[in-house]
DRENLOVEX-49572 format. One line per 8 residues: number of its first residue (from 1); their letters; for each residue x, y, z of C-alpha. Coordinates in steps of 0.2 Angstrom, whole numbers. Layout:
DRENLOVEX-49572
NUM = a = X:Y:Z  ...
This chain:
DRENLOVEX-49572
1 = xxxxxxxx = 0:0:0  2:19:-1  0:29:13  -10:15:19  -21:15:3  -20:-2:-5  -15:-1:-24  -13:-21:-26
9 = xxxxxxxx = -9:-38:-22  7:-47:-25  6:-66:-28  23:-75:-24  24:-95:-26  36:-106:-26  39:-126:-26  51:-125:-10
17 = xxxxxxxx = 48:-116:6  54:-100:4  67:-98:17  69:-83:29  81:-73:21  70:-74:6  57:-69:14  66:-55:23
25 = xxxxxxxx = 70:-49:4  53:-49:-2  48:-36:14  63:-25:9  59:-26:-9  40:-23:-9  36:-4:-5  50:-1:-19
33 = xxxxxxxx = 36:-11:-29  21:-2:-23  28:12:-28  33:9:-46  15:-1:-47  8:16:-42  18:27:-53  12:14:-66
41 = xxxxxxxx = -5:16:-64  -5:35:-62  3:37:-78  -9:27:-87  -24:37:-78  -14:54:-86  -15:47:-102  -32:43:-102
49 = xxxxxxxx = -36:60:-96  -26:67:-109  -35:58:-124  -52:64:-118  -60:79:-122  -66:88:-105  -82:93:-110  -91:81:-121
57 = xxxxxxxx = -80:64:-114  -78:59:-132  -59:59:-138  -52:74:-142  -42:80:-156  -26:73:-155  -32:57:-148  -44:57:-160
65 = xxxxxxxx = -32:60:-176  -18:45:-168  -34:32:-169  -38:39:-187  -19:36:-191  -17:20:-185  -33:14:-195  -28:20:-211
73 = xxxxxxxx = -12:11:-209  -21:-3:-204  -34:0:-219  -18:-1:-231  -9:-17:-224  -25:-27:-226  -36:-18:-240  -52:-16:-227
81 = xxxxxxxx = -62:-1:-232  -62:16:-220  -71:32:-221  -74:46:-209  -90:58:-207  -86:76:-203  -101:87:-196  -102:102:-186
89 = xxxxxxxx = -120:109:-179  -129:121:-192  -132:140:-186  -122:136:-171  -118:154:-167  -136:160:-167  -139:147:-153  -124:154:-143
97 = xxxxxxxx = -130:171:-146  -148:168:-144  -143:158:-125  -126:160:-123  -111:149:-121  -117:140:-107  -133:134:-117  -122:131:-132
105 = xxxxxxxx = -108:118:-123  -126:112:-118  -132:107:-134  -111:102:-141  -115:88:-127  -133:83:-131  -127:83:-149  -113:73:-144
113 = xxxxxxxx = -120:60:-136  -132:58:-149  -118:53:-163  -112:42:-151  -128:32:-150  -129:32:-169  -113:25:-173  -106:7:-169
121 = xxxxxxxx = -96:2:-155  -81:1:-165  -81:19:-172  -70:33:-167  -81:48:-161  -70:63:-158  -72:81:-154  -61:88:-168
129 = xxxxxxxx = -66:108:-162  -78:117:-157  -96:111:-165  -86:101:-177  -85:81:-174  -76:67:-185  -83:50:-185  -69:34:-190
137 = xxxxxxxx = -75:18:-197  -65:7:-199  -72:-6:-210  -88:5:-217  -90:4:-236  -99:19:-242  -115:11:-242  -115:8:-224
145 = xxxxxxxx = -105:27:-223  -121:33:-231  -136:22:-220  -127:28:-203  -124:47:-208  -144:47:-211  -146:40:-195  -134:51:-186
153 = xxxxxxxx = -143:64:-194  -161:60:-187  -155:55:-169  -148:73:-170  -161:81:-176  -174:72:-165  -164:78:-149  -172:92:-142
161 = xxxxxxxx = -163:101:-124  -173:109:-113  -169:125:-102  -179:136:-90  -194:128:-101  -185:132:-118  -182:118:-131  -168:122:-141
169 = xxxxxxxx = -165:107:-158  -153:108:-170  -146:101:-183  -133:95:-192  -123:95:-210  -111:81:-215  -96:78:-225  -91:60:-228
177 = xxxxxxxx = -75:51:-239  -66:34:-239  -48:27:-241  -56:20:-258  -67:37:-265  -49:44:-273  -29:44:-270  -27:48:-250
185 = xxxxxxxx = -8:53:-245  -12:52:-228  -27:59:-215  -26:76:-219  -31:73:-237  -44:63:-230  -52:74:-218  -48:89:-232
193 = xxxxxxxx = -62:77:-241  -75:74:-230  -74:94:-226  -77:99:-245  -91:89:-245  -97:94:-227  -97:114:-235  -107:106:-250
201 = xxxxxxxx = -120:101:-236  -121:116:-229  -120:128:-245  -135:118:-250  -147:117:-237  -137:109:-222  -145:96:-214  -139:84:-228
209 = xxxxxx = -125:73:-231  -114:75:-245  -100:60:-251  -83:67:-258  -86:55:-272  -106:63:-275
């Protein structure tokens, strides 16, 4: 323990009975292991915080953009398919002007929590800034890109917050591309993509999704 605060169990055996001096060295060498085992599991708890953006739990940017790395390596070494959905929340500023900013990190985390329950379990939901939230699938073939962005889009759009009697709804405008819809260097080039398409969304009506290969 630390401080008296247990942190974990150590399980010594042996096929001999471990003799005096032994066990003289395993009372001398075990607050040197607690303390390493603690160090340990502090550091793994600062890099979970660090991956997670504050506000909305999802992951945030930079956490978000090293899982989006790995799977397009991944997507290349085996050939699997991968796409990514870029949308941010139409008007956004009229709701923080309208209500304020409180109001507005309000609906940011109603909205979020509605993507999350729209995609699957083994997408990527990050808050890549702001209003602005980037869905990776690895594995999703457009067709699939396409069914799930429509029904991101309704379980946004259904989701109404309530303040001081107010019901405040929004929705949102998406931009989607895969590994396979044109030549892709690396992430940038594929979020630059899914963005194109996202600003197609909203220069033409928002509440839409638009695919970089439409």
């Amino acid at each position: 323990d630390i401080k008296k605060v247990p942190i974990g169990v150590l399980f010594l055996a042996s096929a001999h009975p471990i003799s005096r001096e032994n066990k003289e060295l395993i009372h001398r060498l075990a607050p040197g292991f607690a303390v390493a085992l603690n160090n340990a599991v502090g550091h793994e708890r600062l890099q979970q915080v660090a991956a997670i953006d504050e506000m909305t739990g999802l992951c945030n940017r930079r956490s978000g953009l090293d899982r989006l790395r790995h799977a397009l390596n991944s997507s290349r070494r085996t050939g699997e398919p991968l796409g990514v959905l870029l949308f941010d929340i139409d008007h956004f500023k009229s709701v923080n002007d309208r209500h304020g900013h409180q109001i507005g990190d309000e609906v940011i985390n109603a909205v979020a929590r509605s993507a999350k329950s729209a995609l699957r379990e083994g997408d990527t939901l990050m808050r890549y800034g702001g209003e602005e939230f980037l869905a990776v699938r690895p594995g999703a073939v457009e067709a699939d890109i396409r069914e799930r962005a429509e029904r991101l889009r309704c379980v946004v759009e259904a989701t109404v917050v309530t303040i001081d009697h107010t019901e405040i709804s929004v929705t949102i405008s998406l931009g989607a591309a895969t590994r396979q819809s044109a030549n892709v260097a690396g992430i940038d080039d594929l979020i630059r993509q899914a963005d194109t398409a996202m600003y197609v969304s909203k220069n033409s009506g928002r509440n839409k999704l638009t695919f970089a290969s439409d």
